[in-house]
N, CA, C and O atoms as a Tripos MOL2 file, in Angstrom:
@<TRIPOS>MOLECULE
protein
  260   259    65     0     0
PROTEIN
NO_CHARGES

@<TRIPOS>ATOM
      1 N         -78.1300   -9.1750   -3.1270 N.3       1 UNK1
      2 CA        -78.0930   -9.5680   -1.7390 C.3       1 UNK1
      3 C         -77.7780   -8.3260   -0.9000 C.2       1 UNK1
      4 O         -76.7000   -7.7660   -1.1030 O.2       1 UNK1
      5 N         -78.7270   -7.7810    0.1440 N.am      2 UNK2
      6 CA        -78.4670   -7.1060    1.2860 C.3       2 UNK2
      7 C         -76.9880   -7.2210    2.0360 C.2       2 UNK2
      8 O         -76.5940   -8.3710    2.2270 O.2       2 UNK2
      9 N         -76.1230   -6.1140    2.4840 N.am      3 UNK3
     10 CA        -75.5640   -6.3410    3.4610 C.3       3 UNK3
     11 C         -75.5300   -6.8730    4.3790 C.2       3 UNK3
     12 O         -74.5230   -7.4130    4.8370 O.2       3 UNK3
     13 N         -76.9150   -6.8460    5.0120 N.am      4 UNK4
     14 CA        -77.7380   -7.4930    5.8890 C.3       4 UNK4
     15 C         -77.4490   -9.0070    6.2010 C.2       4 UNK4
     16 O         -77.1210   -9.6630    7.1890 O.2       4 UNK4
     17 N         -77.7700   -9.2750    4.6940 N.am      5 UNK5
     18 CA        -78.1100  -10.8780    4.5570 C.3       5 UNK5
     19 C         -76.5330  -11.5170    5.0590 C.2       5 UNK5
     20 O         -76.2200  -12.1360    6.0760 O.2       5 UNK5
     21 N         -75.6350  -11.0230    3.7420 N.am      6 UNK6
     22 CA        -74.2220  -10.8340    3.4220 C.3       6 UNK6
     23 C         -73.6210  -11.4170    5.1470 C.2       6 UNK6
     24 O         -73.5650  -12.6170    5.4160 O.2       6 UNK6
     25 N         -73.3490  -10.6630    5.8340 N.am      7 UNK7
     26 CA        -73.1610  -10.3010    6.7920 C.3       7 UNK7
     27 C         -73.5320  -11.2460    7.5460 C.2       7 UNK7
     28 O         -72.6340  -11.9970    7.9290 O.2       7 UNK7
     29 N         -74.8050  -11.4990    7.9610 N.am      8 UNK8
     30 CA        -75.3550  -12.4600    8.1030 C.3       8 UNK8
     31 C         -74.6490  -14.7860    8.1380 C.2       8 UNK8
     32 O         -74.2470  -15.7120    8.8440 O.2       8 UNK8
     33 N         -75.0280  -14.3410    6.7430 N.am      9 UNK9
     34 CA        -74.3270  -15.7040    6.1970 C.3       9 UNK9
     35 C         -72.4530  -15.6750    6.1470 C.2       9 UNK9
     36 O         -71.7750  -16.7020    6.1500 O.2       9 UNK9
     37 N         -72.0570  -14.6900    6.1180 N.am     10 UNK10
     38 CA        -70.3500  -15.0410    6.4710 C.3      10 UNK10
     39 C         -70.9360  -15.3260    7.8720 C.2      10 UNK10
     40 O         -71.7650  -16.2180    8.0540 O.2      10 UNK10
     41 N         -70.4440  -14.4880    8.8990 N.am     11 UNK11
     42 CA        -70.6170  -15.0550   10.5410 C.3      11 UNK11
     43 C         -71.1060  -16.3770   10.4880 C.2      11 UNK11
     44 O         -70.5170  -17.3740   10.9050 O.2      11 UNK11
     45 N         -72.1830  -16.3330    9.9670 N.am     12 UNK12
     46 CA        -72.7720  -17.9530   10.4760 C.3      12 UNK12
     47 C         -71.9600  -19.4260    9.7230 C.2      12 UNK12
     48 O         -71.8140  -20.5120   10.2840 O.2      12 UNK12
     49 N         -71.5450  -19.0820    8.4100 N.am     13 UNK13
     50 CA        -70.7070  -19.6900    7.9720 C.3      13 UNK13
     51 C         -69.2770  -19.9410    8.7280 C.2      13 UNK13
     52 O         -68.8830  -21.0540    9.0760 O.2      13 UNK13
     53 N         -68.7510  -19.0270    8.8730 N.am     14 UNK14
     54 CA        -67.6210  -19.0670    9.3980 C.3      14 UNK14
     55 C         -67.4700  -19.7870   10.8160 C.2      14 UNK14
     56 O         -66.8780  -20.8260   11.1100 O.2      14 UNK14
     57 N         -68.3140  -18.7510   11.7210 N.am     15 UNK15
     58 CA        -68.3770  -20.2640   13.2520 C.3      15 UNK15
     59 C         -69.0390  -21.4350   12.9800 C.2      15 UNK15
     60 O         -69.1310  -22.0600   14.0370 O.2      15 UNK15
     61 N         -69.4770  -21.9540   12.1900 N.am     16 UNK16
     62 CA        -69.9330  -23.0670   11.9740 C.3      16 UNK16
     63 C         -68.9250  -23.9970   11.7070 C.2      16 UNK16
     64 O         -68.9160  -25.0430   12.3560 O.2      16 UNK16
     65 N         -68.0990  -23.7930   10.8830 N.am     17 UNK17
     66 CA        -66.7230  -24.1530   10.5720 C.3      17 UNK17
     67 C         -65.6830  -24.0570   11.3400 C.2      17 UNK17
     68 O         -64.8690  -24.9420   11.6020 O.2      17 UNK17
     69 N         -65.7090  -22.9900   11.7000 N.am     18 UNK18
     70 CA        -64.1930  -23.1890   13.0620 C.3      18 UNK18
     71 C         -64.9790  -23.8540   14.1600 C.2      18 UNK18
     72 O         -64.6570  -25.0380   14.2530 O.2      18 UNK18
     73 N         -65.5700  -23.6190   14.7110 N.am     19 UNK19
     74 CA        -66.3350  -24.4750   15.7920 C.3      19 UNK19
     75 C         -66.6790  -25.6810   15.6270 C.2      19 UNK19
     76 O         -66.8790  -26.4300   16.5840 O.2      19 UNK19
     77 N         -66.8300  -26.1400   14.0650 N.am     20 UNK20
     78 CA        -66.5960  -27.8470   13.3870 C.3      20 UNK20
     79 C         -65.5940  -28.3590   13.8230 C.2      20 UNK20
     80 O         -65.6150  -29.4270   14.4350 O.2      20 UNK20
     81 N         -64.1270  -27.4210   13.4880 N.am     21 UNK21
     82 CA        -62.9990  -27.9980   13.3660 C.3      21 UNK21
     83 C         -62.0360  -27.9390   14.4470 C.2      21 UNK21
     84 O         -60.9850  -28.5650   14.5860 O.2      21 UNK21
     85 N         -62.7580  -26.8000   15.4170 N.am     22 UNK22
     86 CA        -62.0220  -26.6050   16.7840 C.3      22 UNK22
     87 C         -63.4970  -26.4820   17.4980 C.2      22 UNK22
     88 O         -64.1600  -25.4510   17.6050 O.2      22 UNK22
     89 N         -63.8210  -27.7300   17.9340 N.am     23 UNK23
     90 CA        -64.8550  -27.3910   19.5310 C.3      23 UNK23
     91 C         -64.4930  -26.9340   20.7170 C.2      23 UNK23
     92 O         -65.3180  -26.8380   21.6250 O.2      23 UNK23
     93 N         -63.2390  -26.5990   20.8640 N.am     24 UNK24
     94 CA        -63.1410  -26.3230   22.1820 C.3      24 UNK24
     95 C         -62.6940  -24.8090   22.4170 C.2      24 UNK24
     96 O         -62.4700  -24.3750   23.5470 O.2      24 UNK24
     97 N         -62.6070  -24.2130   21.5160 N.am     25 UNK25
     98 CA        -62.1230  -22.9710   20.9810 C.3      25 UNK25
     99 C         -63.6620  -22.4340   21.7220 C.2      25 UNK25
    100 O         -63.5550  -21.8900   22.8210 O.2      25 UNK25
    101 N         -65.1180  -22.5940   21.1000 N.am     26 UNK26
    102 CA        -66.1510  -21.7300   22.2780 C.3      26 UNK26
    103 C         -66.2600  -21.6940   23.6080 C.2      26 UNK26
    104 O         -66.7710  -20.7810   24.2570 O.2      26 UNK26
    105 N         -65.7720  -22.7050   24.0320 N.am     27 UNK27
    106 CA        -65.8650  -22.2980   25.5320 C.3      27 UNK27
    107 C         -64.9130  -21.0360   26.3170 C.2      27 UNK27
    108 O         -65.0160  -20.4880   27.4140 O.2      27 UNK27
    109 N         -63.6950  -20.8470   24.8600 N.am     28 UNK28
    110 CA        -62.9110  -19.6160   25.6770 C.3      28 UNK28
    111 C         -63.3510  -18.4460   25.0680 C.2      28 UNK28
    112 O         -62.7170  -17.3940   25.1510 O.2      28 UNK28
    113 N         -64.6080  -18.5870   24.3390 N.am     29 UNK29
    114 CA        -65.1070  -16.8640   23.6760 C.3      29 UNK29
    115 C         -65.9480  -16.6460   24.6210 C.2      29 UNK29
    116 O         -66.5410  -17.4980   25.2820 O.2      29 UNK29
    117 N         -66.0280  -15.3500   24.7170 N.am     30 UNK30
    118 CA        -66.8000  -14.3780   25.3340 C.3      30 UNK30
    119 C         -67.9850  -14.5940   25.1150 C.2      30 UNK30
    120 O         -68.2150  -14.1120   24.0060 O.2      30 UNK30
    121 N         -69.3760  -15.2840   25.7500 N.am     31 UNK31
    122 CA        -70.3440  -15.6060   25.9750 C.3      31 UNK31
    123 C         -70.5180  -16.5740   24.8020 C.2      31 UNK31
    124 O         -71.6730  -16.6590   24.3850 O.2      31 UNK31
    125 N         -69.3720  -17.4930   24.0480 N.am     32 UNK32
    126 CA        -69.3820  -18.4410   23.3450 C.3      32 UNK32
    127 C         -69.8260  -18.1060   21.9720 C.2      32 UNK32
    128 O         -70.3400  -18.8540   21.1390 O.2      32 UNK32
    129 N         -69.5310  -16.8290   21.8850 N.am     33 UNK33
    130 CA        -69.6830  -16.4560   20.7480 C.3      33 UNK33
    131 C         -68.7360  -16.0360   19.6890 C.2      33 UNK33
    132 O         -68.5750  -14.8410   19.9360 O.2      33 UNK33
    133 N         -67.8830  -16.3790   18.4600 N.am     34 UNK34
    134 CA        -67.3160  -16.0450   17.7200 C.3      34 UNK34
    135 C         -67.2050  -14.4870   17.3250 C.2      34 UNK34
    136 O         -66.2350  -13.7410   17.4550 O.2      34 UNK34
    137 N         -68.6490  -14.1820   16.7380 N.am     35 UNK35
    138 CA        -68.6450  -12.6500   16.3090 C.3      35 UNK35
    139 C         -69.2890  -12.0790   17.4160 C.2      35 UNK35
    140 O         -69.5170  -12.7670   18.4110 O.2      35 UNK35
    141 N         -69.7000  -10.5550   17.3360 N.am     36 UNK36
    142 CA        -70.6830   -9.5790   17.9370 C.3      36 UNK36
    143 C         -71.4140   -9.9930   16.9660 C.2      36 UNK36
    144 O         -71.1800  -10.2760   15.7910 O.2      36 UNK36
    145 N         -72.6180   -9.9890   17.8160 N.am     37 UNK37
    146 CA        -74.0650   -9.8170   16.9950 C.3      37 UNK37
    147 C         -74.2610   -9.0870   16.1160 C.2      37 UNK37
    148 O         -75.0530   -9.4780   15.2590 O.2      37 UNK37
    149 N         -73.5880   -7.6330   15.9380 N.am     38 UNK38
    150 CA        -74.2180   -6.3040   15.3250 C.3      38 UNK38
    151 C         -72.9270   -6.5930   14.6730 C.2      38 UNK38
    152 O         -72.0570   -7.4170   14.9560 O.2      38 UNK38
    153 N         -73.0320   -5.5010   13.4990 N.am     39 UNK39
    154 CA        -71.9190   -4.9420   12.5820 C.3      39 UNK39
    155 C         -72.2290   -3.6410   11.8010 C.2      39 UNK39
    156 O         -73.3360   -3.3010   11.3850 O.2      39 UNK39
    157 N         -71.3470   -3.1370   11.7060 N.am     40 UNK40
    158 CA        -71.5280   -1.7800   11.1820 C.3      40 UNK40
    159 C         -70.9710   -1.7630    9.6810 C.2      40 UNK40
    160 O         -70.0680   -2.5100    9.3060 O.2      40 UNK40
    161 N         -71.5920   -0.8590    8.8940 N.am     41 UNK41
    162 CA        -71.2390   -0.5340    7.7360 C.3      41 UNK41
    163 C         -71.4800    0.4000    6.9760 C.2      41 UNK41
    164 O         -72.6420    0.1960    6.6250 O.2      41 UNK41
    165 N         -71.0270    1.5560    6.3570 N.am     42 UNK42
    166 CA        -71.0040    2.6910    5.2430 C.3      42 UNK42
    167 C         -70.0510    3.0880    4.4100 C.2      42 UNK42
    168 O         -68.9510    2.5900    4.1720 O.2      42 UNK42
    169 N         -70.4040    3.7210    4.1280 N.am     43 UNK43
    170 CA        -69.6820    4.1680    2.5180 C.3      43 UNK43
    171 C         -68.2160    4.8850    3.3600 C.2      43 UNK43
    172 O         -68.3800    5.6480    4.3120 O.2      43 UNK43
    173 N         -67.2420    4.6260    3.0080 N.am     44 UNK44
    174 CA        -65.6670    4.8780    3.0810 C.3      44 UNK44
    175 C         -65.4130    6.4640    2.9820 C.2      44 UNK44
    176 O         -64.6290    7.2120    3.5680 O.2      44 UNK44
    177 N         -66.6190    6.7160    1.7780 N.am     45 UNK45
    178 CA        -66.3820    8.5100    1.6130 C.3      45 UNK45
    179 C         -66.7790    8.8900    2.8350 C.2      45 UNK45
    180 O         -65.8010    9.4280    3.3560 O.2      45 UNK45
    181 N         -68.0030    8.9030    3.8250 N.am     46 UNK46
    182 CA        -68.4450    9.6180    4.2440 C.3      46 UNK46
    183 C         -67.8040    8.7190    6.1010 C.2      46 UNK46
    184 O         -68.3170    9.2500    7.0860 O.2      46 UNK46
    185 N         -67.1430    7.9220    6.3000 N.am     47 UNK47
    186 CA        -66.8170    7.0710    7.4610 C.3      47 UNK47
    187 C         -65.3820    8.1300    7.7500 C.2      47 UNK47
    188 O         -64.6660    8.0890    6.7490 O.2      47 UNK47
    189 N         -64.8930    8.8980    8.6680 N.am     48 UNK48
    190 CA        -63.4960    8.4570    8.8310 C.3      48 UNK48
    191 C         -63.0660    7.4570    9.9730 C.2      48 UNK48
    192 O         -63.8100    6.8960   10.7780 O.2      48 UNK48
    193 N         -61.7140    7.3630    9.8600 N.am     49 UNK49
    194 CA        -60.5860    6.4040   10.0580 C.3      49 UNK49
    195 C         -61.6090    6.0620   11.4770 C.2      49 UNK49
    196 O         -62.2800    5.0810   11.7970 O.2      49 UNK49
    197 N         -61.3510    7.3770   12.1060 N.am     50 UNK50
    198 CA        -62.1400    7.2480   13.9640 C.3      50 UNK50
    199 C         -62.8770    6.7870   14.1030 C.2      50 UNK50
    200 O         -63.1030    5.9510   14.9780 O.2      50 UNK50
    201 N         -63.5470    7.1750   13.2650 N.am     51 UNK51
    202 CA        -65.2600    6.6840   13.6470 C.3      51 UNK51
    203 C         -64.9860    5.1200   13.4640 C.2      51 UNK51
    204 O         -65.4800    4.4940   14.4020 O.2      51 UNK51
    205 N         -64.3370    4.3040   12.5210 N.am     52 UNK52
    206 CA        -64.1090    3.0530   12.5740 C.3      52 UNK52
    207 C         -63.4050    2.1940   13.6050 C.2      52 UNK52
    208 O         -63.9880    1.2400   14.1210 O.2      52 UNK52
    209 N         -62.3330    2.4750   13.8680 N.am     53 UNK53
    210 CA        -61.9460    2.7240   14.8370 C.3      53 UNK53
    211 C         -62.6680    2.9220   16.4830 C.2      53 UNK53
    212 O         -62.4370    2.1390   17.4040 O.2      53 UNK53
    213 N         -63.0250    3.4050   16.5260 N.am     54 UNK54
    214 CA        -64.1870    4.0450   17.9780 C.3      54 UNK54
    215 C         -64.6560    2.6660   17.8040 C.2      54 UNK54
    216 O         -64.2110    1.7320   18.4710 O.2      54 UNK54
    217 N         -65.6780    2.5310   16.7840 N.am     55 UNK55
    218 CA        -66.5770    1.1420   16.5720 C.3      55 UNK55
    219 C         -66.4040    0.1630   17.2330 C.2      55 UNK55
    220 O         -67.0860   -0.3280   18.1330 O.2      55 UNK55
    221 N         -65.0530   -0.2700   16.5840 N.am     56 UNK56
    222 CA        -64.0920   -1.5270   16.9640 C.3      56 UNK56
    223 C         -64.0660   -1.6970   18.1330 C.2      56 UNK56
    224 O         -64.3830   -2.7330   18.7180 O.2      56 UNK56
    225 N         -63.4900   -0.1840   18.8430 N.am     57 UNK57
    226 CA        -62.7450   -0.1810   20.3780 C.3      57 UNK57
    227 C         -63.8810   -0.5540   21.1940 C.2      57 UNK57
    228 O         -63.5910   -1.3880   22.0530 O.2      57 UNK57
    229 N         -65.3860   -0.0880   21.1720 N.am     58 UNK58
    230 CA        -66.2340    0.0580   21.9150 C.3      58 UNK58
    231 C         -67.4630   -1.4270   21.5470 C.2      58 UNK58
    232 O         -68.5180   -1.4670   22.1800 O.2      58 UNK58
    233 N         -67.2640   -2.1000   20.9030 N.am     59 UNK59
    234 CA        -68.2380   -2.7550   20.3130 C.3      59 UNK59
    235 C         -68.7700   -3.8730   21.8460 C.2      59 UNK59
    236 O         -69.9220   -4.1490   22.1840 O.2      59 UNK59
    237 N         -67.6760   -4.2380   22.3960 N.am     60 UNK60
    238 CA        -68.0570   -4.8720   23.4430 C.3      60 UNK60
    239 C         -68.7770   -4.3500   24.5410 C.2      60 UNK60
    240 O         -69.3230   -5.0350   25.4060 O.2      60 UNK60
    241 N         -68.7650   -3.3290   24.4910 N.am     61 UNK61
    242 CA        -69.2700   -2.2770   25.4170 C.3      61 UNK61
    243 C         -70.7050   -2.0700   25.4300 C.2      61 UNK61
    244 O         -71.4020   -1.4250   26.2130 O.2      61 UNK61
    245 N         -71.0470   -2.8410   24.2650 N.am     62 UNK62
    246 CA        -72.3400   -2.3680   23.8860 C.3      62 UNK62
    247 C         -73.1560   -3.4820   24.4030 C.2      62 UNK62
    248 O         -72.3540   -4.4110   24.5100 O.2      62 UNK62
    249 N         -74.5500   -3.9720   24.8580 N.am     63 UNK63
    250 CA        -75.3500   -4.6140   24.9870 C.3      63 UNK63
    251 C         -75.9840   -5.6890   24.1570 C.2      63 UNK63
    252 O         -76.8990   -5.3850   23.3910 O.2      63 UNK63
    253 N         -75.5240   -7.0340   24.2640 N.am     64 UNK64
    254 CA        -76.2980   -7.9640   23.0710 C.3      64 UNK64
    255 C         -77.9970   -7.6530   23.2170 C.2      64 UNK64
    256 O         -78.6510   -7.4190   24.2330 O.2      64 UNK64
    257 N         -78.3370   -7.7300   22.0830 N.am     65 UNK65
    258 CA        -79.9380   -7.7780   21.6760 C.3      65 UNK65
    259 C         -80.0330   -9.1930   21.4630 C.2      65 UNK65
    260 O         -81.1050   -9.6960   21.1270 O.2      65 UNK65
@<TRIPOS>BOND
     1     1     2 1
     2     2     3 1
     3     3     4 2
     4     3     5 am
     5     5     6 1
     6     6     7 1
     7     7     8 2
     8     7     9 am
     9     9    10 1
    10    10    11 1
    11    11    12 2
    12    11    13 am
    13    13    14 1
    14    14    15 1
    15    15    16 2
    16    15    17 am
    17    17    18 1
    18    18    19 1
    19    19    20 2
    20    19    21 am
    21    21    22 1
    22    22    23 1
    23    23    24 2
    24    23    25 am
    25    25    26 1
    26    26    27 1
    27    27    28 2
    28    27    29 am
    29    29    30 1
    30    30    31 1
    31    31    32 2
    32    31    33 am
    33    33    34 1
    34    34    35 1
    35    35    36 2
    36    35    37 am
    37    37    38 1
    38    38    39 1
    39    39    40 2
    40    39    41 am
    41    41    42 1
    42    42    43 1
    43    43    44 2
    44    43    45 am
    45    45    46 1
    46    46    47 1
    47    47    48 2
    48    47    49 am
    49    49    50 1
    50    50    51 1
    51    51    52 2
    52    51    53 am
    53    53    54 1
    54    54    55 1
    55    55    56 2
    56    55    57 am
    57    57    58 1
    58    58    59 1
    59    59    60 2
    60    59    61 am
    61    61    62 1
    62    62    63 1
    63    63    64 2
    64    63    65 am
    65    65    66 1
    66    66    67 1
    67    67    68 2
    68    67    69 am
    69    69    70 1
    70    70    71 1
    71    71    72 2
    72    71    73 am
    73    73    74 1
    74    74    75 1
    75    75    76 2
    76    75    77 am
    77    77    78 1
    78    78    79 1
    79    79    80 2
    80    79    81 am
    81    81    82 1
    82    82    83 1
    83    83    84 2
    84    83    85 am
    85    85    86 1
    86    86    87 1
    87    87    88 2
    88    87    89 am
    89    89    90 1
    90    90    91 1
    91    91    92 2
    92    91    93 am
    93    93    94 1
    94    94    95 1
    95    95    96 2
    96    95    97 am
    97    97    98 1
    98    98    99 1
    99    99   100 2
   100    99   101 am
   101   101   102 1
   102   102   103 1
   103   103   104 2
   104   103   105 am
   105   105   106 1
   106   106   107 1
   107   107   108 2
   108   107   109 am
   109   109   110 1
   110   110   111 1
   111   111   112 2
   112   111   113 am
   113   113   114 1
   114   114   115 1
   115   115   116 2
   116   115   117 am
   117   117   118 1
   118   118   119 1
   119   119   120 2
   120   119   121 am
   121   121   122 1
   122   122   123 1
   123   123   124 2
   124   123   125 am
   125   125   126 1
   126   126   127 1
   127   127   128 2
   128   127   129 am
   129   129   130 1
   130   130   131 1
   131   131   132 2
   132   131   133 am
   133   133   134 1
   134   134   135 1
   135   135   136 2
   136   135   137 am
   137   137   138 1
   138   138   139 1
   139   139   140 2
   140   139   141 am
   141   141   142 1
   142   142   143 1
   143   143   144 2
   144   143   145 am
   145   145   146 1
   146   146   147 1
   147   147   148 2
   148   147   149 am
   149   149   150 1
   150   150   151 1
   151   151   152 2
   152   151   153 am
   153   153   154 1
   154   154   155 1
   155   155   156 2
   156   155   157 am
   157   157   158 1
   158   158   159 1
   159   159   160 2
   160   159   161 am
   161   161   162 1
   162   162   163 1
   163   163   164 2
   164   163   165 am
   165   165   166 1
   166   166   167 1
   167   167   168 2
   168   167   169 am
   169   169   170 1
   170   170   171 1
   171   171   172 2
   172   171   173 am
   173   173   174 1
   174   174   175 1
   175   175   176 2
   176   175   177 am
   177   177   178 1
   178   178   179 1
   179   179   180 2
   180   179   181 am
   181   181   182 1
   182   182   183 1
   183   183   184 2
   184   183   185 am
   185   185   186 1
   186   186   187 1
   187   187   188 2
   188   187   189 am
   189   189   190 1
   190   190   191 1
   191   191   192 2
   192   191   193 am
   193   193   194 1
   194   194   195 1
   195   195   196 2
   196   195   197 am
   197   197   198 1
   198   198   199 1
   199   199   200 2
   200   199   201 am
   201   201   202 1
   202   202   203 1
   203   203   204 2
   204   203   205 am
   205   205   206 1
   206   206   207 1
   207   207   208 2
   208   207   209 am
   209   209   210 1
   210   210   211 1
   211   211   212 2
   212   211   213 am
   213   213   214 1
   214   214   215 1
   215   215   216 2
   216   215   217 am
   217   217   218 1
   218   218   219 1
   219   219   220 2
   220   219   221 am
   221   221   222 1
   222   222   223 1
   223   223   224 2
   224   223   225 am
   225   225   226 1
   226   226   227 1
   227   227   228 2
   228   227   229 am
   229   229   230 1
   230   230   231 1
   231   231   232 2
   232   231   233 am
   233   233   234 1
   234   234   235 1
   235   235   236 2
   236   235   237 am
   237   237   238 1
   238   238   239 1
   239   239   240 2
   240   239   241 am
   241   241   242 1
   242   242   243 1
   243   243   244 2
   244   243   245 am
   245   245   246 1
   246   246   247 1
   247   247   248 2
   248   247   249 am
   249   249   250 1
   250   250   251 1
   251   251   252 2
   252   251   253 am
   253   253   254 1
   254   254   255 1
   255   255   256 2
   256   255   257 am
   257   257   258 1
   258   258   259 1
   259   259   260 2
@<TRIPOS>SUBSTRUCTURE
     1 UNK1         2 RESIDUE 1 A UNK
     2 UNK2         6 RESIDUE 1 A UNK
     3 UNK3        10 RESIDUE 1 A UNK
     4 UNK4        14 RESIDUE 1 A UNK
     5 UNK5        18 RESIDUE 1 A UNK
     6 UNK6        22 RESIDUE 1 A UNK
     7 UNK7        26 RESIDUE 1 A UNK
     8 UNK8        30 RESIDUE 1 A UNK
     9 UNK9        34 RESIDUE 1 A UNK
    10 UNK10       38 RESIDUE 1 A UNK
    11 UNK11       42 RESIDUE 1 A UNK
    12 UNK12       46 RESIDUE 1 A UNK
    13 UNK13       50 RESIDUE 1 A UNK
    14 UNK14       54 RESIDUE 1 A UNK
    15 UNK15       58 RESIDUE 1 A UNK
    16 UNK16       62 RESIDUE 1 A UNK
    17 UNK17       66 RESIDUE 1 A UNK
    18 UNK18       70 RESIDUE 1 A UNK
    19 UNK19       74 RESIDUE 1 A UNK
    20 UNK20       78 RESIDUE 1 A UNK
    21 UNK21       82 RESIDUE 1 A UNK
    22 UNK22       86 RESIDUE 1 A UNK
    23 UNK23       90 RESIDUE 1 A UNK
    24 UNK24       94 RESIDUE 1 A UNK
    25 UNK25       98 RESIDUE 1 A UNK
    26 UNK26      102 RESIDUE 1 A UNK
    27 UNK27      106 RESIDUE 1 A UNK
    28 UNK28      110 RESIDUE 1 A UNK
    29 UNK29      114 RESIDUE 1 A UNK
    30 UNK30      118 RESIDUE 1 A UNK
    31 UNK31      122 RESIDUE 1 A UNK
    32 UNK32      126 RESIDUE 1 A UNK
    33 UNK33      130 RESIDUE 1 A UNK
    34 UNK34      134 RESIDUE 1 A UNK
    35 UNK35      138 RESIDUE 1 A UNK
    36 UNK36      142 RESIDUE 1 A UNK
    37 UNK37      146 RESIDUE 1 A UNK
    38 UNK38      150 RESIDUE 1 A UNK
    39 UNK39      154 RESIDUE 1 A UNK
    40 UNK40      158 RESIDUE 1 A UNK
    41 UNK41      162 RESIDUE 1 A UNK
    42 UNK42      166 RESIDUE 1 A UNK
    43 UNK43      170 RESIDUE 1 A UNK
    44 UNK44      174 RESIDUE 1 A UNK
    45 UNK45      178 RESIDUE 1 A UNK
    46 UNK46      182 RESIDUE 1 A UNK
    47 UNK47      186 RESIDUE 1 A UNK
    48 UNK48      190 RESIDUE 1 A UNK
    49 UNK49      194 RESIDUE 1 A UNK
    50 UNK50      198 RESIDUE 1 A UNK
    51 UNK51      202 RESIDUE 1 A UNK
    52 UNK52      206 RESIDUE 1 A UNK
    53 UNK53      210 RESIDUE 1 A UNK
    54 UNK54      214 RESIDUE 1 A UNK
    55 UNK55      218 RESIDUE 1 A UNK
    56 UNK56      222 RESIDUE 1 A UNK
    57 UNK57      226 RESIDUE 1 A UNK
    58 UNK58      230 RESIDUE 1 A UNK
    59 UNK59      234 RESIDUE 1 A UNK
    60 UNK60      238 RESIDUE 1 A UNK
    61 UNK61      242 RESIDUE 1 A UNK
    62 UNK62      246 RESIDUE 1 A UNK
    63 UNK63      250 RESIDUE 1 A UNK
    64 UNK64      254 RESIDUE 1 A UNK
    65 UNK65      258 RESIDUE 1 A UNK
């Protein structure tokens, strides 16, 4: 299985389920959405701390596709 996929099926799993068990919990997310669309991922050797970090800090910042 792809990261891709991976990735994929947690998120969708997961709000499917809290949003089962708490409906009222989307109306206070940020465009009713649980996750960001995007996610990032690489190898630990070649990532540092910042660059993860940065990610995190800025992710909202970024434009949904």
């Amino acid at each position: 299985m792809s990261v891709t996929v991976l990735i994929k099926k947690l998120k969708g799993t997961t709000a499917r389920w809290l949003f089962k068990e708490k409906p009222e919990l989307r109306e206070s997310l940020y465009h009713h959405h649980l996750w960001s669309p995007s996610y990032f991922a690489r190898t630990v050797g070649n990532c540092s701390e910042e660059t993860i970090k940065h990610y995190v800090e800025t992710q909202w910042e970024r434009p949904f596709k």
